[in-house]
PDB file of N, CA, C and O in Angstrom:
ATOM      1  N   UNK A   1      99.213 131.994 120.648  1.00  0.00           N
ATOM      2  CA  UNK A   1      98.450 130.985 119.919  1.00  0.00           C
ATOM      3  C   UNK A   1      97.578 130.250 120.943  1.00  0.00           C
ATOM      4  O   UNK A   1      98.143 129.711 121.894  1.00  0.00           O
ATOM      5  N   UNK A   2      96.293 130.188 120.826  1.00  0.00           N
ATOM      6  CA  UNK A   2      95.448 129.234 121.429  1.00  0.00           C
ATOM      7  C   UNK A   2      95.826 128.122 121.574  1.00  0.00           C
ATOM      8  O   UNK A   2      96.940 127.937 121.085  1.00  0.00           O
ATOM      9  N   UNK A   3      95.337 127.189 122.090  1.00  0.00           N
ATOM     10  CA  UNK A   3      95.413 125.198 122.545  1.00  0.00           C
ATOM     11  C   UNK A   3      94.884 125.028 120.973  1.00  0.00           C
ATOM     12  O   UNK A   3      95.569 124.686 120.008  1.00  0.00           O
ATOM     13  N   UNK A   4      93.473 125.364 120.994  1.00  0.00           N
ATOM     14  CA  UNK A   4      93.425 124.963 120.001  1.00  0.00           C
ATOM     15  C   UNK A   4      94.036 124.556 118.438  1.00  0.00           C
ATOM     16  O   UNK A   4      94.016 123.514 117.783  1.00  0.00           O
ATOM     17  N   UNK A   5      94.528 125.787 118.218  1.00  0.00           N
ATOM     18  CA  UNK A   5      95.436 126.672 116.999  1.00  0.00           C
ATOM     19  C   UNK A   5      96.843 125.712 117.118  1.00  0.00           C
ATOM     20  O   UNK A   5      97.287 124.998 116.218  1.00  0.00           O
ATOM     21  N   UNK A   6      97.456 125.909 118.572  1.00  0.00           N
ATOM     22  CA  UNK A   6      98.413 124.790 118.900  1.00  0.00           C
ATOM     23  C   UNK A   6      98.464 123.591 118.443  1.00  0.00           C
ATOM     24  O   UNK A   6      99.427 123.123 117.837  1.00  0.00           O
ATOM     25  N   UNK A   7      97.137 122.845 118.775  1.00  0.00           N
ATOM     26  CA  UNK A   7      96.806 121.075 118.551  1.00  0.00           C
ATOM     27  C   UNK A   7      97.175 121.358 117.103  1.00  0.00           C
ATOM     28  O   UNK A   7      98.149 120.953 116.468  1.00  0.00           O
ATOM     29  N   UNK A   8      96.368 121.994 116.800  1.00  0.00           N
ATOM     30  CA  UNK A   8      96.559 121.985 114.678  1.00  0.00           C
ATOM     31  C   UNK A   8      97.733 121.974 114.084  1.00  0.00           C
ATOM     32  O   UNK A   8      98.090 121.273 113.137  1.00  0.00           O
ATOM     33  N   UNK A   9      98.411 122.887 114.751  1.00  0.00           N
ATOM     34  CA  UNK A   9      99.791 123.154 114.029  1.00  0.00           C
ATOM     35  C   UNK A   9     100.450 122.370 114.899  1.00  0.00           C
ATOM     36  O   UNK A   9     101.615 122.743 114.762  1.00  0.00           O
ATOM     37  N   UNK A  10     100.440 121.626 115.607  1.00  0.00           N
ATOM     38  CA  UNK A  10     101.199 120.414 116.938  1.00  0.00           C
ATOM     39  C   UNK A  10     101.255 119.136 115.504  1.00  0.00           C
ATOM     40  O   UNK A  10     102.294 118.779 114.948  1.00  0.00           O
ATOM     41  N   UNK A  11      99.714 118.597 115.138  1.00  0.00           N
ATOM     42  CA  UNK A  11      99.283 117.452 114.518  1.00  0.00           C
ATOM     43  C   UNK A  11      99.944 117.951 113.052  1.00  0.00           C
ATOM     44  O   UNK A  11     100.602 117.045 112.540  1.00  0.00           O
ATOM     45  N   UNK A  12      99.915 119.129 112.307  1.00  0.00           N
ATOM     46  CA  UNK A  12     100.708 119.385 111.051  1.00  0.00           C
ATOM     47  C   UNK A  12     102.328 119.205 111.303  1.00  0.00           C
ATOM     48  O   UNK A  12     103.153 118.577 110.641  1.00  0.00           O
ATOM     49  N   UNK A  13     102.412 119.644 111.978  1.00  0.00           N
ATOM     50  CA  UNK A  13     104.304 119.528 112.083  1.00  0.00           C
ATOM     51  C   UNK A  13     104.423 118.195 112.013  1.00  0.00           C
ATOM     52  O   UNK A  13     105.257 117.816 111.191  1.00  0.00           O
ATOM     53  N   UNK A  14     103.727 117.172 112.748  1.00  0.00           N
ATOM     54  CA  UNK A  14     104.014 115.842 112.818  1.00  0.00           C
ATOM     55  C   UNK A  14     103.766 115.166 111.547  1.00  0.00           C
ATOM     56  O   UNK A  14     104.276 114.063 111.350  1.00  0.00           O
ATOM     57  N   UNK A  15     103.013 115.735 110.647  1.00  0.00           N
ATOM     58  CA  UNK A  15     102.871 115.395 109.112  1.00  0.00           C
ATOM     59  C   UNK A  15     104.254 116.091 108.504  1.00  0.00           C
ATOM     60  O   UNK A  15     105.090 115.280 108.105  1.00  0.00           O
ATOM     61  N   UNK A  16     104.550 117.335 108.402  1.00  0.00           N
ATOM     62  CA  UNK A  16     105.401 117.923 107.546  1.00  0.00           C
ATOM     63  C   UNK A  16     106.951 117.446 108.162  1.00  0.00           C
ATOM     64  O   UNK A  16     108.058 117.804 107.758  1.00  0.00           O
ATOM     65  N   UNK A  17     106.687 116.727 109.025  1.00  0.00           N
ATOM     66  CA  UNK A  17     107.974 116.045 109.723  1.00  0.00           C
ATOM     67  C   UNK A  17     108.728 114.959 108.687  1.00  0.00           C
ATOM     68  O   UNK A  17     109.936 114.743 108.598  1.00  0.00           O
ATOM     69  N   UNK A  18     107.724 114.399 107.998  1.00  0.00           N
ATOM     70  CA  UNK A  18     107.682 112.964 107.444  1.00  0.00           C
ATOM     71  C   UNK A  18     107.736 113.379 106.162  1.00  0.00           C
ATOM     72  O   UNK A  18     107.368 112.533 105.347  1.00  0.00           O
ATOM     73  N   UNK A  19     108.186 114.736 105.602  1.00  0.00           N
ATOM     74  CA  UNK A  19     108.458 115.141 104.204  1.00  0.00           C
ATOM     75  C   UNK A  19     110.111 115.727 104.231  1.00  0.00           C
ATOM     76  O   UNK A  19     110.681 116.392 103.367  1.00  0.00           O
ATOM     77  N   UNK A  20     110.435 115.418 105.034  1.00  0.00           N
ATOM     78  CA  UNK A  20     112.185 115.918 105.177  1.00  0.00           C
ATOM     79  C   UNK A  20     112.869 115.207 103.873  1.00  0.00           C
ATOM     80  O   UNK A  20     112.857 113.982 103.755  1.00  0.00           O
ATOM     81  N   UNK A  21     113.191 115.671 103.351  1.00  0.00           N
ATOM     82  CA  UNK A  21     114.566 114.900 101.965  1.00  0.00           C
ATOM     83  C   UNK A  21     115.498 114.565 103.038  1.00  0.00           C
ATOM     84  O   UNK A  21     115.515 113.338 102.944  1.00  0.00           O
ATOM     85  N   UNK A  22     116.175 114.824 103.864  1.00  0.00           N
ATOM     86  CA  UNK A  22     117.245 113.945 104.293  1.00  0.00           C
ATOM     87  C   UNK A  22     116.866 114.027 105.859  1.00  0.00           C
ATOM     88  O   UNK A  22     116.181 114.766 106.567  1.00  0.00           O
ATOM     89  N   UNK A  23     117.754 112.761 106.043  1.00  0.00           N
ATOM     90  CA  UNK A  23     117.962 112.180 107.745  1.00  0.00           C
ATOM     91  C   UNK A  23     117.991 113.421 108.565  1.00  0.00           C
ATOM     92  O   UNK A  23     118.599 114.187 107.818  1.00  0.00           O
ATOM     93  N   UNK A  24     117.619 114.290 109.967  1.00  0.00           N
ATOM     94  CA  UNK A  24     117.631 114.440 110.655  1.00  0.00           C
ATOM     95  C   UNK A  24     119.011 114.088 111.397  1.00  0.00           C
ATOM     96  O   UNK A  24     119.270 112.885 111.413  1.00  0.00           O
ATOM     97  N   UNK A  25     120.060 115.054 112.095  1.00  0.00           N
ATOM     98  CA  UNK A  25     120.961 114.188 112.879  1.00  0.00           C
ATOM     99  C   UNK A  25     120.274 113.429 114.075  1.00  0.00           C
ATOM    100  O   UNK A  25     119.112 113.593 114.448  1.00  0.00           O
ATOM    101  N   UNK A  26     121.099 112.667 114.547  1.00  0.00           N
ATOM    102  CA  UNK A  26     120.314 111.821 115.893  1.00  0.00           C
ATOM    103  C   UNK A  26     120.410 112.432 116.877  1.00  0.00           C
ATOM    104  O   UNK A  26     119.652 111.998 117.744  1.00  0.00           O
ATOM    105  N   UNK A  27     121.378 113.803 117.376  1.00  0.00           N
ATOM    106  CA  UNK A  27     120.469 115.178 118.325  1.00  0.00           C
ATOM    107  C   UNK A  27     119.081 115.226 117.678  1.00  0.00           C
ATOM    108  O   UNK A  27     118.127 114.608 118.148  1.00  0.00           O
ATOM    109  N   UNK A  28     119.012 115.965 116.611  1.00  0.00           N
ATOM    110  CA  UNK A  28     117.340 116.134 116.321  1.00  0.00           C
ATOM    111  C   UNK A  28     116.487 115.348 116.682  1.00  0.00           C
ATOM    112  O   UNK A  28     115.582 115.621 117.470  1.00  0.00           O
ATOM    113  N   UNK A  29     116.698 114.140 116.080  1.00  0.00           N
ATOM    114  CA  UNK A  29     115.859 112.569 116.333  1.00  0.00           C
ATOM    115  C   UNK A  29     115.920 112.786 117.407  1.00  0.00           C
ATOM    116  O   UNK A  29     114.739 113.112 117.530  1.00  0.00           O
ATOM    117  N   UNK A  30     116.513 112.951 118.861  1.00  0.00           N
ATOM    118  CA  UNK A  30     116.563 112.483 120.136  1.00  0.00           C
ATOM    119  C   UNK A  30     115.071 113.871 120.348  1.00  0.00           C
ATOM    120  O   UNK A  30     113.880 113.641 120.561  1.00  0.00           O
ATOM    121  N   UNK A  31     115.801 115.300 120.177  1.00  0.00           N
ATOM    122  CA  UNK A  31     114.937 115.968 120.363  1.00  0.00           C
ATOM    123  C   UNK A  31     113.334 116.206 119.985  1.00  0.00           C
ATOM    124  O   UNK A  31     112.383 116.637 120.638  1.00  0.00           O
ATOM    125  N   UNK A  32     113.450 115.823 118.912  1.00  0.00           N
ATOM    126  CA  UNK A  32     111.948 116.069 118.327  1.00  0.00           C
ATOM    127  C   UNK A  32     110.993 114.532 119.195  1.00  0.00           C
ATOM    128  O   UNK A  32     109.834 114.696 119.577  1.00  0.00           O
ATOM    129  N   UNK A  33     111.672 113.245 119.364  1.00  0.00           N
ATOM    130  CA  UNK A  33     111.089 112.046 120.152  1.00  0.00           C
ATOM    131  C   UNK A  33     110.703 112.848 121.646  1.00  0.00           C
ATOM    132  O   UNK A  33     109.553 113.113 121.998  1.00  0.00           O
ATOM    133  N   UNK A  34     111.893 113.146 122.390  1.00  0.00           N
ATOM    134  CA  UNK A  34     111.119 113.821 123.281  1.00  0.00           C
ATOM    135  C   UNK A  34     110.660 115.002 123.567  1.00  0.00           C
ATOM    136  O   UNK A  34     110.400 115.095 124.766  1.00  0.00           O
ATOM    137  N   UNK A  35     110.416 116.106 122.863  1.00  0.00           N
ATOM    138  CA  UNK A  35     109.812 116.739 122.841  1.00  0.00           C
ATOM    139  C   UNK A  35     108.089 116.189 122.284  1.00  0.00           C
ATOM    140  O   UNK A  35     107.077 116.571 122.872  1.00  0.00           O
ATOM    141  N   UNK A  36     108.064 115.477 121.364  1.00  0.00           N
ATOM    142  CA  UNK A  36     106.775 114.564 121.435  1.00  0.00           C
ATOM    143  C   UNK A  36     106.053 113.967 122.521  1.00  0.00           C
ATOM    144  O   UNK A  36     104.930 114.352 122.849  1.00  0.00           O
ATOM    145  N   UNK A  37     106.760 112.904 123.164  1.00  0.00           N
ATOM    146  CA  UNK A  37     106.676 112.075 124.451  1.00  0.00           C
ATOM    147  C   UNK A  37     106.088 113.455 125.594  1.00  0.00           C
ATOM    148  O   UNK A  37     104.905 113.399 125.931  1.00  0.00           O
ATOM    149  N   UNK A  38     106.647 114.211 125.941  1.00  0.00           N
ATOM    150  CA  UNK A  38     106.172 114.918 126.776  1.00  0.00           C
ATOM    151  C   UNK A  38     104.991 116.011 126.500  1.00  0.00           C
ATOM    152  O   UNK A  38     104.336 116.569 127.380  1.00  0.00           O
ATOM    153  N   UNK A  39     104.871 116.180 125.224  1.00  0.00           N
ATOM    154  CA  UNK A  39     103.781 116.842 124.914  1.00  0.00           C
ATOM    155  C   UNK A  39     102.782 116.047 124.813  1.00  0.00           C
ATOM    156  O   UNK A  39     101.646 116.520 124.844  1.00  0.00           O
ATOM    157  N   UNK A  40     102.995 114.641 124.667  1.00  0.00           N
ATOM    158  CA  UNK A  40     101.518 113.690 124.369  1.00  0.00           C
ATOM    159  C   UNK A  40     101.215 112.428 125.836  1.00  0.00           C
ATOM    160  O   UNK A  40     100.286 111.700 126.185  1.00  0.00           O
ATOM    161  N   UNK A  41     102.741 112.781 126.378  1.00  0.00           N
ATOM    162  CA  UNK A  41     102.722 111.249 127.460  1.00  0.00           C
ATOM    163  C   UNK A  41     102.800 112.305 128.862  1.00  0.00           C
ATOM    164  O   UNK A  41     102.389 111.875 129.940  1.00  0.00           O
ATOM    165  N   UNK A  42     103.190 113.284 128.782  1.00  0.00           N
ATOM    166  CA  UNK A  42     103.914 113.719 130.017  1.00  0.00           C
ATOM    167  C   UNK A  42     104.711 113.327 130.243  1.00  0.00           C
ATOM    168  O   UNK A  42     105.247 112.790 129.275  1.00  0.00           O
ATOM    169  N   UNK A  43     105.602 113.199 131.761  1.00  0.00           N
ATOM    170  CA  UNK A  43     106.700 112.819 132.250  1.00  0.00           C
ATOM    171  C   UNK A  43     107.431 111.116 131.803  1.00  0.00           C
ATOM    172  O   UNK A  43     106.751 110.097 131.924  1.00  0.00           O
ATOM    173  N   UNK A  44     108.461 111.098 131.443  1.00  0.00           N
ATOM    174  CA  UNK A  44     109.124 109.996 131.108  1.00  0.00           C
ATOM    175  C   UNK A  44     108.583 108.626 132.806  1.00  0.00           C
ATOM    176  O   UNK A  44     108.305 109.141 133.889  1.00  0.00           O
ATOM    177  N   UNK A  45     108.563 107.598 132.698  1.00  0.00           N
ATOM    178  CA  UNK A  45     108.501 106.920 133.187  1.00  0.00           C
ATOM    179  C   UNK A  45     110.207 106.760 133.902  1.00  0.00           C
ATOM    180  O   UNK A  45     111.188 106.868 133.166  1.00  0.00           O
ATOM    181  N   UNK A  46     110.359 106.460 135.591  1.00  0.00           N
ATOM    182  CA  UNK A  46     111.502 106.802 136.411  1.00  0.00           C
ATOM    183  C   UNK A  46     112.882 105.470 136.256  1.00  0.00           C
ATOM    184  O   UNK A  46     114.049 105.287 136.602  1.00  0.00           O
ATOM    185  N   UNK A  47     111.717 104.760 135.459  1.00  0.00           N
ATOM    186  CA  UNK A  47     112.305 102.983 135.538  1.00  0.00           C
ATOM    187  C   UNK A  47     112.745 103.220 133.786  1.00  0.00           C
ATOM    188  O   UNK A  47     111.826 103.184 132.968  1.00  0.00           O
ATOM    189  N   UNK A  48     113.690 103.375 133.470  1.00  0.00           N
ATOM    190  CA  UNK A  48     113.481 103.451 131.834  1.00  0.00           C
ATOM    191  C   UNK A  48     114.929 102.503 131.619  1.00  0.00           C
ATOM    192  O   UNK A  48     115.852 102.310 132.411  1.00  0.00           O
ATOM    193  N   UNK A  49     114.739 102.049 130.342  1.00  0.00           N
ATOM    194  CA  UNK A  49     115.476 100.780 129.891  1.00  0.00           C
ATOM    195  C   UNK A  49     116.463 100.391 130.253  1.00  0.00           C
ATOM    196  O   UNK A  49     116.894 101.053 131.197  1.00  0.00           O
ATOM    197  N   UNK A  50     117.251  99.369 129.868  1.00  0.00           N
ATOM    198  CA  UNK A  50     118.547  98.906 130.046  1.00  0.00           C
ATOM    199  C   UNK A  50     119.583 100.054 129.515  1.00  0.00           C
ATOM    200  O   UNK A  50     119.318 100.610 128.449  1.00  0.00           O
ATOM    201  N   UNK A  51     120.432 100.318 130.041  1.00  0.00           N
ATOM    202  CA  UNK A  51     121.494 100.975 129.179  1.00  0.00           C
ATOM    203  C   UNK A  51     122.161  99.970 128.044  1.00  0.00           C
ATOM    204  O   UNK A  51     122.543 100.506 127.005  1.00  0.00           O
ATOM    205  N   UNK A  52     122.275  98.934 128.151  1.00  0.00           N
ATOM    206  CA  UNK A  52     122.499  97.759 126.934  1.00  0.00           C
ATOM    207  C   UNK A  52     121.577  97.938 125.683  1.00  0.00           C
ATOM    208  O   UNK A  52     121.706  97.372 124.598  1.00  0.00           O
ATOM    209  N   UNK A  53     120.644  98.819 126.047  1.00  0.00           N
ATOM    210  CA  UNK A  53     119.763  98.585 124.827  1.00  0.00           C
ATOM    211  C   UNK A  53     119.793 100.852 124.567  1.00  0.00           C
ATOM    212  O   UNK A  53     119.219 101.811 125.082  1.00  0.00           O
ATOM    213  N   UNK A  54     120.784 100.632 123.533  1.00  0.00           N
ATOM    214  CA  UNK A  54     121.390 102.170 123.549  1.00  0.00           C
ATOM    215  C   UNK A  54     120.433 103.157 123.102  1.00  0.00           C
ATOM    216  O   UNK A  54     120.358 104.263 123.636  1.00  0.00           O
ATOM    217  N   UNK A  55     119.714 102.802 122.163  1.00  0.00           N
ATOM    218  CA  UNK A  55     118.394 103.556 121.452  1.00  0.00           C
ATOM    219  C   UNK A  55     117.360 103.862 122.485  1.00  0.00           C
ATOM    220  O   UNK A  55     117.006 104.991 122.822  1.00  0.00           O
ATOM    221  N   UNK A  56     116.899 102.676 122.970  1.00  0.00           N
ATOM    222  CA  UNK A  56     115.631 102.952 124.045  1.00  0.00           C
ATOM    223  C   UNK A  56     116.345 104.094 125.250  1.00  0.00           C
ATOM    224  O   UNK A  56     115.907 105.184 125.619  1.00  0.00           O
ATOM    225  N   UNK A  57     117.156 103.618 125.522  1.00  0.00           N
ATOM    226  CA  UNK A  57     118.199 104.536 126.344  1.00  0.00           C
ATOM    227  C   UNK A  57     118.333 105.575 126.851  1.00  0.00           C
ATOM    228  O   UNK A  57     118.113 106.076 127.953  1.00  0.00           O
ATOM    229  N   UNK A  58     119.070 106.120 125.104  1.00  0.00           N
ATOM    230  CA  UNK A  58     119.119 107.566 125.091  1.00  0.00           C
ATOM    231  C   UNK A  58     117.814 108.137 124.393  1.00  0.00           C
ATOM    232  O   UNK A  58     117.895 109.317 124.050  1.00  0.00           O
ATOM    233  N   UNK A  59     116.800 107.575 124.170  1.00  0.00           N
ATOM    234  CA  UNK A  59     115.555 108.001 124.000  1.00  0.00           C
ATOM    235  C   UNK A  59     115.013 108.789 125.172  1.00  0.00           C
ATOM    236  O   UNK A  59     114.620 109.953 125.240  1.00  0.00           O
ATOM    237  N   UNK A  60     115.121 107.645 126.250  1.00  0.00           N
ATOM    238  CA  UNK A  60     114.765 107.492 127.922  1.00  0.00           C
ATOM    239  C   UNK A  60     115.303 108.775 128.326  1.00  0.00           C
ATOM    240  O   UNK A  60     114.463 109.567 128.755  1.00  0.00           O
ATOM    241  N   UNK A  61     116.404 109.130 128.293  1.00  0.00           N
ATOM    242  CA  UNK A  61     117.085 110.109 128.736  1.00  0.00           C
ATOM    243  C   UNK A  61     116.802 111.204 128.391  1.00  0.00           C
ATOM    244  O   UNK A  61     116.582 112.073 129.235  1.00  0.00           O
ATOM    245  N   UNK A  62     116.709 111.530 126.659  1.00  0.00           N
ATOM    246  CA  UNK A  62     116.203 112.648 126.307  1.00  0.00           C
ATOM    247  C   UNK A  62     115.219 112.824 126.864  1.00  0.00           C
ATOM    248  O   UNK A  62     115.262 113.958 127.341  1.00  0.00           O
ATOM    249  N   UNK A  63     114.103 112.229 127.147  1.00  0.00           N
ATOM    250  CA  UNK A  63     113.040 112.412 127.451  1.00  0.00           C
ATOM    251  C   UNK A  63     112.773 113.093 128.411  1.00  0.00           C
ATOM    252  O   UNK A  63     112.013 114.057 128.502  1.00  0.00           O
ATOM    253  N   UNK A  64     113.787 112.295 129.610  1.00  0.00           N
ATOM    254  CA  UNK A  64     113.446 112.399 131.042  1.00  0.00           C
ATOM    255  C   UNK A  64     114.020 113.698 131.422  1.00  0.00           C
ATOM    256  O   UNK A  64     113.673 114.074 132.541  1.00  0.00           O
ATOM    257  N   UNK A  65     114.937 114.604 130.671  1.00  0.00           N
ATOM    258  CA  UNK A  65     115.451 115.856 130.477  1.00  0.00           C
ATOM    259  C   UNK A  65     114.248 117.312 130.654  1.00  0.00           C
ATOM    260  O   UNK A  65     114.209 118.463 131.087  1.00  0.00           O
ATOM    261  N   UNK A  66     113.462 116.362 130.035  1.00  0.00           N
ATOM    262  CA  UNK A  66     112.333 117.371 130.100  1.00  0.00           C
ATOM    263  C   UNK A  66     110.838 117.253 130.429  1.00  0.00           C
ATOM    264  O   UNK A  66     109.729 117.488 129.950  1.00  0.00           O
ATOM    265  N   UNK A  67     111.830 116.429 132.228  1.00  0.00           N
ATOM    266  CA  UNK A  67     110.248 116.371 133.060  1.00  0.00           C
ATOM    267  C   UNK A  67     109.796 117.640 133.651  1.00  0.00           C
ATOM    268  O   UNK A  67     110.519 118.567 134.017  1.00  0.00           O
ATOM    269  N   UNK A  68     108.317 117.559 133.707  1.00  0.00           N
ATOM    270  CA  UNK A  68     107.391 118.444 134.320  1.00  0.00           C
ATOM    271  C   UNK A  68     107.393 119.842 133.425  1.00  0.00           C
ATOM    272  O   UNK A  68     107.165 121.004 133.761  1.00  0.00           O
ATOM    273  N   UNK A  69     107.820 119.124 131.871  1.00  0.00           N
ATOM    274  CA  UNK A  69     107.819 120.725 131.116  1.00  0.00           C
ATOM    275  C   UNK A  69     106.819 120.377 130.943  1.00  0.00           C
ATOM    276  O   UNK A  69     106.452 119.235 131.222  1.00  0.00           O
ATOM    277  N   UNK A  70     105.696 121.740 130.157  1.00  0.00           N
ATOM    278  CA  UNK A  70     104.190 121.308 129.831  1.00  0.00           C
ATOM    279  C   UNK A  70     104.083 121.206 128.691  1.00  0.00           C
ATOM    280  O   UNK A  70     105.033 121.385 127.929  1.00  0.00           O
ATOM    281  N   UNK A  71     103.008 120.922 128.339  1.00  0.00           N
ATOM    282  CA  UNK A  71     102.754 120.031 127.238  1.00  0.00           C
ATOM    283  C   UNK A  71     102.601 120.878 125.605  1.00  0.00           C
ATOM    284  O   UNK A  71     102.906 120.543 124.461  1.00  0.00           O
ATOM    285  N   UNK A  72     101.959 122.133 126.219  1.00  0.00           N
ATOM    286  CA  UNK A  72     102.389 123.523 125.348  1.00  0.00           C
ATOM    287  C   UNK A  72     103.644 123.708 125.070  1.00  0.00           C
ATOM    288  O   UNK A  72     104.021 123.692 123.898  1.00  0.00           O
ATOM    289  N   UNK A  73     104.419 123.895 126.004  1.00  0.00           N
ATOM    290  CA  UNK A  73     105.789 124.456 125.445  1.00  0.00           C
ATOM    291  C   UNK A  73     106.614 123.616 124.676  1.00  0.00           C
ATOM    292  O   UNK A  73     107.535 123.988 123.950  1.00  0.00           O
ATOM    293  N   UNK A  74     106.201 122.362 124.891  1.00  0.00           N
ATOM    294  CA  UNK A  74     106.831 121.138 123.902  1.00  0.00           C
ATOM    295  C   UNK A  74     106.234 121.059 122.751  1.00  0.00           C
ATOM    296  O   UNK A  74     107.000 121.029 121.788  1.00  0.00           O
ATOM    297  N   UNK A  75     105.261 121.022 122.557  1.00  0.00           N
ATOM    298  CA  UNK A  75     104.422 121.173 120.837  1.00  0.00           C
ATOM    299  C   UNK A  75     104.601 122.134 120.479  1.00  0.00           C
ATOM    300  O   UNK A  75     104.093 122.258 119.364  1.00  0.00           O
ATOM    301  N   UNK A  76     105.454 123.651 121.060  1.00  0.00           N
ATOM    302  CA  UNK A  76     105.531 124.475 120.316  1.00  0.00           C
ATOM    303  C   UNK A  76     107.080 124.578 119.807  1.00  0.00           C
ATOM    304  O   UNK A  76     107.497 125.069 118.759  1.00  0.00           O
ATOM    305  N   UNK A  77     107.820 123.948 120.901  1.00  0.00           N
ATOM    306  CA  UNK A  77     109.265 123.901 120.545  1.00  0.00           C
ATOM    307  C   UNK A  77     109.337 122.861 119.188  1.00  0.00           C
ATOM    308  O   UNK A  77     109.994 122.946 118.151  1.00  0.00           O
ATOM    309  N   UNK A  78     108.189 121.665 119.757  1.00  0.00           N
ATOM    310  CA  UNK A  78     108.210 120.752 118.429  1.00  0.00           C
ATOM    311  C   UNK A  78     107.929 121.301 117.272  1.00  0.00           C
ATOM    312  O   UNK A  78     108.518 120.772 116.329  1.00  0.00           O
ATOM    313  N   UNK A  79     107.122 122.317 116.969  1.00  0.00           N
ATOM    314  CA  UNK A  79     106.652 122.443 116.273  1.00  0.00           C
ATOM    315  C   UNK A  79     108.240 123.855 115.396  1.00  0.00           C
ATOM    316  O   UNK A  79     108.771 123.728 114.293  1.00  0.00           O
ATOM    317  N   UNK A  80     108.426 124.641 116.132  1.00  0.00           N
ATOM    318  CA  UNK A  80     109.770 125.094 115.521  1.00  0.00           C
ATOM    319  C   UNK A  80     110.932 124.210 115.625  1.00  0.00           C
ATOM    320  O   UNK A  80     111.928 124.932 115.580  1.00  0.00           O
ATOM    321  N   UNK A  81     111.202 123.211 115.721  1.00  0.00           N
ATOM    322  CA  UNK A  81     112.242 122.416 115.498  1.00  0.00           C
ATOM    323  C   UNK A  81     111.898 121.849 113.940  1.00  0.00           C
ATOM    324  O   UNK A  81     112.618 121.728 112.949  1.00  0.00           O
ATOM    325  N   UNK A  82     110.510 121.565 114.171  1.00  0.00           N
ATOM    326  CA  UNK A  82     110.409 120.570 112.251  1.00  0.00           C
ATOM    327  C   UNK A  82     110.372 121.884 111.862  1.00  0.00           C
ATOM    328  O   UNK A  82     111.252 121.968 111.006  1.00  0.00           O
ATOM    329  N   UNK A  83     109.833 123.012 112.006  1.00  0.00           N
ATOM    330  CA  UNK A  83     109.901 124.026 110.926  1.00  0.00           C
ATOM    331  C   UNK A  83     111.472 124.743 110.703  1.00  0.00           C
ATOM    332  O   UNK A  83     111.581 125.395 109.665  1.00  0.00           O
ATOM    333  N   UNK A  84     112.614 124.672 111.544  1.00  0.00           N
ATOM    334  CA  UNK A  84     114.158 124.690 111.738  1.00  0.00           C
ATOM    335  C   UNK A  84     114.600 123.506 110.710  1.00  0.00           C
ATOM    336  O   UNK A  84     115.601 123.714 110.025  1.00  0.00           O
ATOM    337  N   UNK A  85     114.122 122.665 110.614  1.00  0.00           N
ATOM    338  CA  UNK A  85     114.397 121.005 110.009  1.00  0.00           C
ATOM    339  C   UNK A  85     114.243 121.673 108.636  1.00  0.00           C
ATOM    340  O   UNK A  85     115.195 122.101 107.983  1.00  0.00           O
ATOM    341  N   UNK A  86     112.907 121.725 108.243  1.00  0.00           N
ATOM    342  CA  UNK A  86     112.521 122.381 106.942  1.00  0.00           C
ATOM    343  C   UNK A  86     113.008 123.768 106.127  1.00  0.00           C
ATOM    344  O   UNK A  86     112.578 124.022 105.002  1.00  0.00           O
ATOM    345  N   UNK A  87     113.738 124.429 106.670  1.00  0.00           N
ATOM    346  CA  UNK A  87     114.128 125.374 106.646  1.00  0.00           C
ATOM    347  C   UNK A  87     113.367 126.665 106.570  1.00  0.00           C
ATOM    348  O   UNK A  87     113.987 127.585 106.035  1.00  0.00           O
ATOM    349  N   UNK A  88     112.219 126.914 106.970  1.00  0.00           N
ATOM    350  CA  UNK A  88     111.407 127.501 107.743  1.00  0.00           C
ATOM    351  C   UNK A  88     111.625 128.526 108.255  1.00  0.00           C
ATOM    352  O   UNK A  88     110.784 129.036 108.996  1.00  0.00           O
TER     353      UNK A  88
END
């Protein structure tokens, strides 16, 4: 698949994400956040939250799991994870 072809179906998954009938477990949630973050931010920032603050946290963490992956291979994993979600 092209970048291009990618971006498209990158920006649709992130729509057909938001049509799920039920909750996502919070593995998924963790995964699909950072698999986002690194496809749109790059690398997690080295300073990341309080551990007191558990959400930002383990957000932080997921994230930081998957430094220096590129930005392709994350919009495409993202993109078969919501289509895994959907049953796809």
């Amino acid at each position: 698949m092209n970048m291009e072809n990618l971006t498209q179906a990158f920006e649709q998954a992130q729509q057909d994400v938001k049509t799920l009938t039920s909750r996502p477990s919070n593995d998924d949630l963790l995964s699909l956040y950072a698999l986002f973050k690194q496809a749109t931010a790059g690398n997690a920032p080295a300073k990341g939250p309080s551990p007191f603050n558990f959400s930002a946290f383990a957000k932080h963490q997921a994230w930081s799991q998957l430094a220096d992956s590129e930005a392709d291979n994350c919009m495409q994993q993202y993109i078969d994870k919501v289509a895994q979600l959907l049953g796809r």
